[in-house]
C-alpha positions in Angstrom: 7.4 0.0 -3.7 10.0 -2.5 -2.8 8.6 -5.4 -5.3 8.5 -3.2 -7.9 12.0 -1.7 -7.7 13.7 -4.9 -7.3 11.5 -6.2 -10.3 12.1 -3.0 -13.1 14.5 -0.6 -10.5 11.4 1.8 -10.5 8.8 1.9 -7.2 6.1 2.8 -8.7 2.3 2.0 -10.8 3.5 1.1 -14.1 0.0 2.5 -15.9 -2.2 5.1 -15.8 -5.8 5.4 -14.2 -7.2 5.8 -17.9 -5.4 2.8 -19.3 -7.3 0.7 -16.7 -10.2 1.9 -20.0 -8.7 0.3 -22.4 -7.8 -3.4 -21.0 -10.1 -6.4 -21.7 -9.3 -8.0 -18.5 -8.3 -6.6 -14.9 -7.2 -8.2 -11.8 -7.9 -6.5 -8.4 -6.1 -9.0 -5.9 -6.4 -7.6 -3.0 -7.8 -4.8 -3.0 -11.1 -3.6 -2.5 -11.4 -0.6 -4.5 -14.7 0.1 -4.7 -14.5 1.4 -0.8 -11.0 2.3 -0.4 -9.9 3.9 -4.1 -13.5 5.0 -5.6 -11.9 7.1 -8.3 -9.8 4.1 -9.4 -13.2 2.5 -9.5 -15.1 4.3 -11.5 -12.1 3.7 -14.7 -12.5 -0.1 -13.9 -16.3 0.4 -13.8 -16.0 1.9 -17.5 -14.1 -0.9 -18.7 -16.3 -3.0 -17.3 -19.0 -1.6 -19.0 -16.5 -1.9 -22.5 -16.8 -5.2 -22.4 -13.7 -6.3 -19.7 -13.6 -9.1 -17.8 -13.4 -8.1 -13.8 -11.6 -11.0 -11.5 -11.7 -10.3 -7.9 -9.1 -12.0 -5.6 -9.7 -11.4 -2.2 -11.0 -14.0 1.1 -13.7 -11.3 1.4 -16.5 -11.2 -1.3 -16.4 -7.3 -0.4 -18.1 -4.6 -2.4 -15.4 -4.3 -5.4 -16.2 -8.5 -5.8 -19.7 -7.6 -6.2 -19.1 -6.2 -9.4 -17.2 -8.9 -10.3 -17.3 -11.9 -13.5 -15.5 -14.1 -10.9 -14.3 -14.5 -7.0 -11.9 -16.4 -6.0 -12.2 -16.1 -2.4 -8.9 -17.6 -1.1 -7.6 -18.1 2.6 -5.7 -15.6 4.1 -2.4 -15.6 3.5 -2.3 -17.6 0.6 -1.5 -15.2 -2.3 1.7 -16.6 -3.1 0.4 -20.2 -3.6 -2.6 -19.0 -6.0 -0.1 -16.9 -7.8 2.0 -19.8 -8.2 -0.5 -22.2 -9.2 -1.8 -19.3 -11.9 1.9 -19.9 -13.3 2.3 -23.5 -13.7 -1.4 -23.4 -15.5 -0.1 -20.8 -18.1 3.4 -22.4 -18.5 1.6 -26.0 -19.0 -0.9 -24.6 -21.3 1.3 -23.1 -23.2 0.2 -19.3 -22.6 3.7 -18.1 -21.3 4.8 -15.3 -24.4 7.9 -17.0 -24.4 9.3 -14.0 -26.8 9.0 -11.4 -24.4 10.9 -14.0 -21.3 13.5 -14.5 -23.5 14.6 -11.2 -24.7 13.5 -8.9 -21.4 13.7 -11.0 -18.2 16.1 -13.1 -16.1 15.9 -16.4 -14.0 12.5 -18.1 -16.0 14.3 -21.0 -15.8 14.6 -21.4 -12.0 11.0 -20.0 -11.5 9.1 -22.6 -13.8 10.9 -25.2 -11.3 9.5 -23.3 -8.6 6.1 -23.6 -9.6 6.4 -26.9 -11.1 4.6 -28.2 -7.5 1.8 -26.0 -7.6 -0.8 -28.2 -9.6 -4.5 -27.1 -10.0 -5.3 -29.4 -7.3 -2.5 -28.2 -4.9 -3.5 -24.7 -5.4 -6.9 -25.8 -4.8 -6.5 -27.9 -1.5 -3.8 -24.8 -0.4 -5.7 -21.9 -1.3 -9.7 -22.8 -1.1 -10.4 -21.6 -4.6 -11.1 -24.1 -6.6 -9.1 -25.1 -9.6 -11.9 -24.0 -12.2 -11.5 -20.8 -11.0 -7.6 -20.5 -10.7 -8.0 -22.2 -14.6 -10.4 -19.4 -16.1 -7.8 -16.8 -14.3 -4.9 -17.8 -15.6 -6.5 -18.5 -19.1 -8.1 -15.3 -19.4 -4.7 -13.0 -17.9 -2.7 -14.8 -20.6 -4.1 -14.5 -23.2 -5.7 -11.0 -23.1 -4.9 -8.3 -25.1 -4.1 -5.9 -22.7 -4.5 -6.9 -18.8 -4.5 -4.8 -15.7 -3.2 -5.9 -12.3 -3.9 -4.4 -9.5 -4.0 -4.9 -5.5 -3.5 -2.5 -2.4 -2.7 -3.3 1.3 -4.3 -6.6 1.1 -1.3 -8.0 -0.3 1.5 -5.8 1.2 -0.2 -6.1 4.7 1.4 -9.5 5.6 4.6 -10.4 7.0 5.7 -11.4 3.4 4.0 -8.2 1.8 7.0 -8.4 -1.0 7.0 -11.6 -2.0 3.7 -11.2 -2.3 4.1 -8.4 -4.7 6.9 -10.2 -6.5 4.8 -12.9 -7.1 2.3 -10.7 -9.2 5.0 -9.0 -10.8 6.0 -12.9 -12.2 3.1 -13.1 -13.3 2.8 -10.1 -15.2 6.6 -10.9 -16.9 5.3 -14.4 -17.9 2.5 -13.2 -20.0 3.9 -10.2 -21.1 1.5 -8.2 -19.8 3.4 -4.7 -18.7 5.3 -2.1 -20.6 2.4 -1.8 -23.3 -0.5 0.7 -23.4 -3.4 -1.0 -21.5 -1.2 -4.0 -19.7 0.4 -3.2 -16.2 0.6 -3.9 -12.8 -1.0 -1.1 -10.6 -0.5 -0.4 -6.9 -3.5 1.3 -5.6 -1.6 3.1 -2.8 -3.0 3.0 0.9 -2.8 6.7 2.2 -2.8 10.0 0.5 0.3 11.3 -1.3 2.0 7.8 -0.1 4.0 7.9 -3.6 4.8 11.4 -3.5 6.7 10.9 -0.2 8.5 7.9 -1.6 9.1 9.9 -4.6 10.5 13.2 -2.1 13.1 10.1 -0.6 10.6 9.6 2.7 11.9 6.4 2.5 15.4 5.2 5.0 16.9 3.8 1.7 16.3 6.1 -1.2 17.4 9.8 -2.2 14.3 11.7 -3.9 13.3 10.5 -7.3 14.3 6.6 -6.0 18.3 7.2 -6.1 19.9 4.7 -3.4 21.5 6.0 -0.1 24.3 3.7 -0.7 25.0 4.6 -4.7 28.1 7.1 -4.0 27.8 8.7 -7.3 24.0 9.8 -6.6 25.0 10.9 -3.0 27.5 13.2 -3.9 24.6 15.0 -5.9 23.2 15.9 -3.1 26.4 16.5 -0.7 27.4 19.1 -3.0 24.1 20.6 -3.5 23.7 20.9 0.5 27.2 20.9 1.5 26.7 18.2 3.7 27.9 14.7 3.9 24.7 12.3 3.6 25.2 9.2 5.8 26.0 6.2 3.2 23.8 3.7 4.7 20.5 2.6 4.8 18.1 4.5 7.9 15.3 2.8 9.8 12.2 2.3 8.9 9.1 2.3 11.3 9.0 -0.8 12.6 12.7 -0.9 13.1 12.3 2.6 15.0 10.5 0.8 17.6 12.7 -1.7 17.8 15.6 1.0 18.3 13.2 2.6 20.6 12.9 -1.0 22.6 16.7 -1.2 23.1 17.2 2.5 24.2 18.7 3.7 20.9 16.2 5.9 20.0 15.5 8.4 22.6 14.3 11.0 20.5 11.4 11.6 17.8 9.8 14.3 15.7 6.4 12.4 14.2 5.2 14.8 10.9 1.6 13.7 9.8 1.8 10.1 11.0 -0.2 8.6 14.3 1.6 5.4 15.2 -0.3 5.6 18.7 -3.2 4.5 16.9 -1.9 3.1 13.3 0.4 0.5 14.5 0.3 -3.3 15.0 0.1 -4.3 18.3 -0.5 -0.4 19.0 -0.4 -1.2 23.3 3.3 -1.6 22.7 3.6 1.2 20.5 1.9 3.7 23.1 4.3 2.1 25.9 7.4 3.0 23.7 6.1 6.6 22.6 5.2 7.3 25.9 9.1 6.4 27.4 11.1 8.6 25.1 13.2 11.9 26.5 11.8 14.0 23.8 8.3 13.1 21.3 7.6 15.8 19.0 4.7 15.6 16.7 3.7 18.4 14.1 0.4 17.7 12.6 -3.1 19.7 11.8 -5.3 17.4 14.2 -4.8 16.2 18.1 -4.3 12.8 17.3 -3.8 10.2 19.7 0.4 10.2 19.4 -0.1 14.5 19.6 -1.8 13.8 23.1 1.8 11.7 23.7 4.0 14.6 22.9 5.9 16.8 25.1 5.7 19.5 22.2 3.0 20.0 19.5 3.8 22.0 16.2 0.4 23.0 14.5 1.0 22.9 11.2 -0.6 23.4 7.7 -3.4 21.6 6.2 -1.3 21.2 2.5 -4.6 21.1 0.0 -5.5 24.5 1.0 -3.0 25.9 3.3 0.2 25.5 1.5 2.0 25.7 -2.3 3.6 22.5 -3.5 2.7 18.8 -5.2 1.4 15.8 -4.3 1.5 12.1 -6.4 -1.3 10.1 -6.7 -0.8 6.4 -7.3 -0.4 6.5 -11.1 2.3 8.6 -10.7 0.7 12.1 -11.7 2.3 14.9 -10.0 0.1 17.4 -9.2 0.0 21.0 -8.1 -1.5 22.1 -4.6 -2.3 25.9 -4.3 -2.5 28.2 -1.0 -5.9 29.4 -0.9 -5.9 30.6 2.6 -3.4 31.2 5.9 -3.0 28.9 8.2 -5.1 29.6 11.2 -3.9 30.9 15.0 -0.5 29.7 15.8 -0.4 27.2 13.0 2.3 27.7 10.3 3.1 26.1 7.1 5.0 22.7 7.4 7.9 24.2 5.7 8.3 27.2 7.4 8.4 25.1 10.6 10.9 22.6 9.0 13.0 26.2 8.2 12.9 27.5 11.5 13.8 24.1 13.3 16.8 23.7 10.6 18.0 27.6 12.2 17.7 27.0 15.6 19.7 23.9 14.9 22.7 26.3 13.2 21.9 25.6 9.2 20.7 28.8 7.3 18.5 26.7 4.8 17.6 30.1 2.6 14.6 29.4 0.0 12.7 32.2 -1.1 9.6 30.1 -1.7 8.1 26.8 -2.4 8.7 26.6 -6.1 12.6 27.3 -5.2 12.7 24.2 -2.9 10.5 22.4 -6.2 13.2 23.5 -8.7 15.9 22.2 -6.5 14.4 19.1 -6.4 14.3 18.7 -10.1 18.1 19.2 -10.0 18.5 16.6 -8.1 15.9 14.0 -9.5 16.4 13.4 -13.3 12.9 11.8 -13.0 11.4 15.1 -12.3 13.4 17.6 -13.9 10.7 18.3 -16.6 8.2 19.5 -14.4 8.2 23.6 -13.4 5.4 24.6 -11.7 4.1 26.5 -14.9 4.3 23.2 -16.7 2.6 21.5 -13.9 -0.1 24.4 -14.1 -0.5 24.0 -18.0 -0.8 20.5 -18.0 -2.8 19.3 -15.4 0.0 17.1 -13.8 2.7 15.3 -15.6 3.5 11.4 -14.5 7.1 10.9 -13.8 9.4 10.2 -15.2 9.6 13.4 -17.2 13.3 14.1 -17.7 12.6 17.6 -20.3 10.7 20.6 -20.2 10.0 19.7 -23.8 8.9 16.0 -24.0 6.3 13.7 -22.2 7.2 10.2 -21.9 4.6 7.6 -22.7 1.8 7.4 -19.5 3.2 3.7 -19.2 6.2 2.8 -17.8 9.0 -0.1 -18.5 8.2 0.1 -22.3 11.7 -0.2 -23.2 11.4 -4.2 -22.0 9.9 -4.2 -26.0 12.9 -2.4 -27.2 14.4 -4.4 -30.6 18.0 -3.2 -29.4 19.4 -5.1 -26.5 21.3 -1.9 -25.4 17.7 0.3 -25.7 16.1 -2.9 -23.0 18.1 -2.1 -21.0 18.5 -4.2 -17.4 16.5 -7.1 -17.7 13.6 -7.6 -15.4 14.4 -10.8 -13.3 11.8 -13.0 -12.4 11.6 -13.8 -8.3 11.5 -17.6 -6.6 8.9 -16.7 -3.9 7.7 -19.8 -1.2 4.1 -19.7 -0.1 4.4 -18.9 3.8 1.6 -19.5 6.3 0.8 -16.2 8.6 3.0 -16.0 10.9 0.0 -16.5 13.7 -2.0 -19.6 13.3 -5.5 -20.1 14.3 -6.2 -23.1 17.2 -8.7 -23.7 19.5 -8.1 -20.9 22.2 -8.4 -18.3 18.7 -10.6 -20.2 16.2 -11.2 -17.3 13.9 -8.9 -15.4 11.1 -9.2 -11.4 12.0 -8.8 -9.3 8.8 -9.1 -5.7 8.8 -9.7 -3.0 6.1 -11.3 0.3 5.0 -14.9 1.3 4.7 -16.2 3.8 1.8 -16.9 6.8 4.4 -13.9 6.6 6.6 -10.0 7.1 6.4 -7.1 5.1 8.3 -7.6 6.4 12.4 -10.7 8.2 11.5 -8.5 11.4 12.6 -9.7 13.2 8.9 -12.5 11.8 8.5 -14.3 11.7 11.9 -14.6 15.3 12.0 -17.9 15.3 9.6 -21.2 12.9 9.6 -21.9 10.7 6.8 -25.5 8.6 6.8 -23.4 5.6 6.3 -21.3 6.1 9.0 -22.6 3.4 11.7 -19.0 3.5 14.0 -17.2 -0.4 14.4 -18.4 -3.4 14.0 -17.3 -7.0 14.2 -18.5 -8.5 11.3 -19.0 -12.3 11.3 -20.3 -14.9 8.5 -24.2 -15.8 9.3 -22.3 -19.2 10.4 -19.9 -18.0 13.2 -22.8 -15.8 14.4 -25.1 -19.0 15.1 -22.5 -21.2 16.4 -21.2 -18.3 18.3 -25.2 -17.8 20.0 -24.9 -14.0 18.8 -27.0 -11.5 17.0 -26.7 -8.7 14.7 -25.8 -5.3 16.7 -24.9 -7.3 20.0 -21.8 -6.2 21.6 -19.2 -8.9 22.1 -15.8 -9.3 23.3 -13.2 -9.9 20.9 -9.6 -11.6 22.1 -6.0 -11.9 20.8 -3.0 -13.1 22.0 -2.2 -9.0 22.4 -5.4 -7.1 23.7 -9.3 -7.3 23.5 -11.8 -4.8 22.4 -15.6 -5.0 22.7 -17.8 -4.2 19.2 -20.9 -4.4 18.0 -21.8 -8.0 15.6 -22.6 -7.2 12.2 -24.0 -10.1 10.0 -22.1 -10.4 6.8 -23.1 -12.6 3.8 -19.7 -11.8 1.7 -17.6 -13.7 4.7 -16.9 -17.3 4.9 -17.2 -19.3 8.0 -14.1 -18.4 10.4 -13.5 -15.5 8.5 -13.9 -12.0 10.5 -13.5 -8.3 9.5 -13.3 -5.3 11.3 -11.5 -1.7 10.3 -9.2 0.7 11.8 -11.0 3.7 11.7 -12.5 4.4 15.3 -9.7 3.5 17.4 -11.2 6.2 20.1 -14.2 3.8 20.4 -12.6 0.1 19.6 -8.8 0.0 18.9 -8.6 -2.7 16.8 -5.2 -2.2 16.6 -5.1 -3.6 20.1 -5.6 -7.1 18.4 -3.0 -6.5 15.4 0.1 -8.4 15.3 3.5 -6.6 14.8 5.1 -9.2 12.5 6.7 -7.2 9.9 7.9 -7.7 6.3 12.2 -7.2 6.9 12.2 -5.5 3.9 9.2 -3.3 3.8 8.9 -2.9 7.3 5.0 -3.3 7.0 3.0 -5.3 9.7 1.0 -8.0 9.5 -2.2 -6.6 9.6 -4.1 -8.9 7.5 -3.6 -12.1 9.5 -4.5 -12.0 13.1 -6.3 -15.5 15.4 -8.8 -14.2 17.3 -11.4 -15.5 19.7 -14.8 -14.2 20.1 -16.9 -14.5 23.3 -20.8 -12.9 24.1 -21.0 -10.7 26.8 -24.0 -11.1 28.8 -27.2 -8.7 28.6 -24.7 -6.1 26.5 -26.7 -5.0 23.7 -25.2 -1.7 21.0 -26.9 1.2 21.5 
């Protein structure tokens, strides 16, 4: 969200899932969507079968690659240099849609000097993709009619998960490629209703509807709505919780739907700090690892079938949810709990029901303030922004970059200098091999909503190693082995994996119970996104003796 607000001021996909239909080429860097966003999929699957051109960047040649017209299986960590090195080859060839730069952006200038380095070979040598490929990428993006970019936590994963971003969205302003029916840049987001919580200001430095905690005009919206004084700065996010936590300023927590004793980088740290505070409260519909923490344990609703209210999928379609049943036993619906901790704390927050707490919302948010439930209802969902009860903007956002009128563009969209950065934790000879981690098609995040039903393609972890590493490394497939960081070590299963390049290795996060991978994970974080570096850890690998999986 952060790359794309500092890019067009708005933190979110700028197409919809059905435009991905209509483009003749599309990008998924990053991402494996055929496992971790199958819906997605199946639009990029029909424009695949239209006739578009499907490029793949991502060091794995996973199962979205597969269906690929070309891989370019880079090294981890080395987005920024590829992105840079697609740049220069479209500024050199004379691809860049110099129109569009000069009447919608800012700083091209001091970008093309940026990139001026990053020659096919460089990018090359830098990246492992060879400069063919990067050539046919950049050729095809530029100069395609409509073209789709998309990526997921593979590129905000990383200790420089914005830049990484910002470096896509250059790309995108270079070519002209957003703001039109068909071209856009789309974030595939990594857990469920993750935009719809950025959207409801779950976010330490935005207001709902993505109005900044330090803009005084949009604060006193809300002070005078709540009669209450918001802070004027910025919160904490996450990472910087645990930091707070670490220096004894955080004492205190109340964890809703989150599991950060499992979900975290470097999670052995995060269970020590959790399991120090005075006071860890955690309302959630499962016993998840940070609920077994907690000296209190609100059971609360499971929102698709137990509550009223939205959620926002990643292409910015808000979406009515329905009660269909009560809320078993003791639990209670998240609001009501959220009510009834509000009055024991002295503040009579009085809503009749969920579409009352909905319509003050769109008071507050001009980005939602088209959008009553009926509406919602009649519709099917409505994509934000939606600022009438009697329009519907167009599905694509940023549009106005096109605008003849300089005053209807609007705040131009600046492109970003962004510097290729190494992860932060290099490989030697003590940790030989790059750990990467990911989803499977079957599974969810901790495994915590998923785990709870069998699937025939369910096999639990696995380490999975190119055919290379496993004969140097004496190992076979389904042998248990030991598996080292500079943090932890976990023991998993091999599994033999054709798509990986030699010192490449994968595992997921999904079966911490069994193997906490998270025990490996490093906790160097993004300063501005507050997201870990889960994408880039050095790891060791070492056979145990007679230890076979069972």
């Amino acid at each position: 969200m952060v790359g794309l607000a500092a890019t067009f001021g708005a933190g979110g996909g700028t197409s919809s899932y059905a435009e991905a239909e209509a483009a003749d080429v599309i990008v998924m860097w990053g991402s494996n969507a055929r496992n971790a966003h199958p819906i997605f999929f199946h639009h990029v699957l029909t424009a695949v079968n239209n006739g578009a051109r499907l490029f793949v960047v991502d060091p794995r040649c996973s199962e979205t690659a597969r269906f690929a017209d070309r891989w370019l299986g880079l090294e981890v960590g080395t987005d920024i240099a590829l992105s840079n090195t697609i740049a220069r080859e479209i500024i050199h060839a004379g691809l860049a849609h110099t129109d569009f730069i000069e009447r919608a952006t800012s700083g091209f200038d001091e970008y093309a000097a940026s990139v001026e380095e990053w020659t096919l070979e460089r990018g090359e040598a830098v990246t492992g993709v060879p400069a063919e490929a990067i050539r046919e990428l950049a050729h095809a993006y530029a100069q395609a009619d409509a073209a789709q970019l998309c990526w997921t936590l593979g590129i905000t994963e990383h200790h420089n998960g914005v830049d990484n971003v910002l470096s896509l969205c250059n790309l995108a302003l270079l070519t002209g490629q957003v703001g039109r029916y068909g071209a856009g840049l789309t974030p595939l987001r990594g857990q469920n209703n993750v935009q719809g919580g950025g959207d409801m200001g779950a976010l330490p430095n935005k207001l709902p509807g993505f109005q900044d905690v330090v803009d005084d005009e949009a604060r006193a919206k809300f002070d005078a709505r709540w009669s209450a004084t918001v802070p004027p700065e910025n919160g904490w996010h996450l990472t910087q919780m645990f930091d707070a936590m670490e220096r004894g300023e955080l004492t205190s927590l109340l964890v809703i739907g989150e599991n950060p004793a499992q979900s975290e980088a470097d999670v052995s740290r995060a269970i020590d700090l959790l399991s120090s505070r005075d006071h860890l409260v955690v309302l959630d519909i499962h016993m998840t690892g940070t609920a077994e923490l907690a000296d209190v344990v609100l059971p609360g609703s499971a929102s698709w079938c137990e509550s009223d209210g939205t959620v926002t999928n990643s292409e910015r379609r808000v979406q009515r949810v329905r009660k269909a049943i009560n809320p078993p036993g003791d639990a209670r619906d998240d609001i009501d709990i959220l009510l009834g901790l509000a009055a024991r704390l002295g503040h009579d927050w009085n809503y009749a029901d969920h579409e009352e707490i909905w319509d003050e919302l769109r008071t507050l948010s001009p980005m939602h303030a088209g959008m009553p439930w009926w509406r919602l209802e009649e519709l099917g969902g409505i994509q934000w922004p939606c600022y009438s009860e009697d329009t519907l903007e167009p599905p694509y956002l940023h549009g106005r970059l096109w605008a003849e009128d300089p005053a209807d563009r609007g705040r131009a969209a600046p492109f970003a200098v962004v510097i290729d950065e190494p992860p932060v934790e290099s490989v030697d000879d003590e940790f030989p091999l790059r750990l990467t981690t990911g989803r499977r098609l079957d599974s969810y995040n901790t495994g915590v909503q998923s785990g709870g039903f069998s699937s025939p393609n369910r096999n639990g972890e696995t380490i999975d190693l190119s055919p290379g590493d496993a004969d140097r490394l004496g190992v076979a497939d389904g042998e248990v082995v030991r598996v080292s960081s500079r943090r932890g070590a976990v023991e998993a299963p091999v599994r033999i994996d054709r798509g990986l390049r030699e010192g490449l290795v994968f595992m997921t996060f999904h079966f911490p119970d069994e193997v906490d991978v998270n025990r490996l994970t490093i906790d160097a974080v993004d300063p501005r996104s507050g997201t870990a570096e889960f994408k880039a850890a050095a790891v060791r690998i070492d056979p145990i003796p007679s230890a076979t999986a069972s």
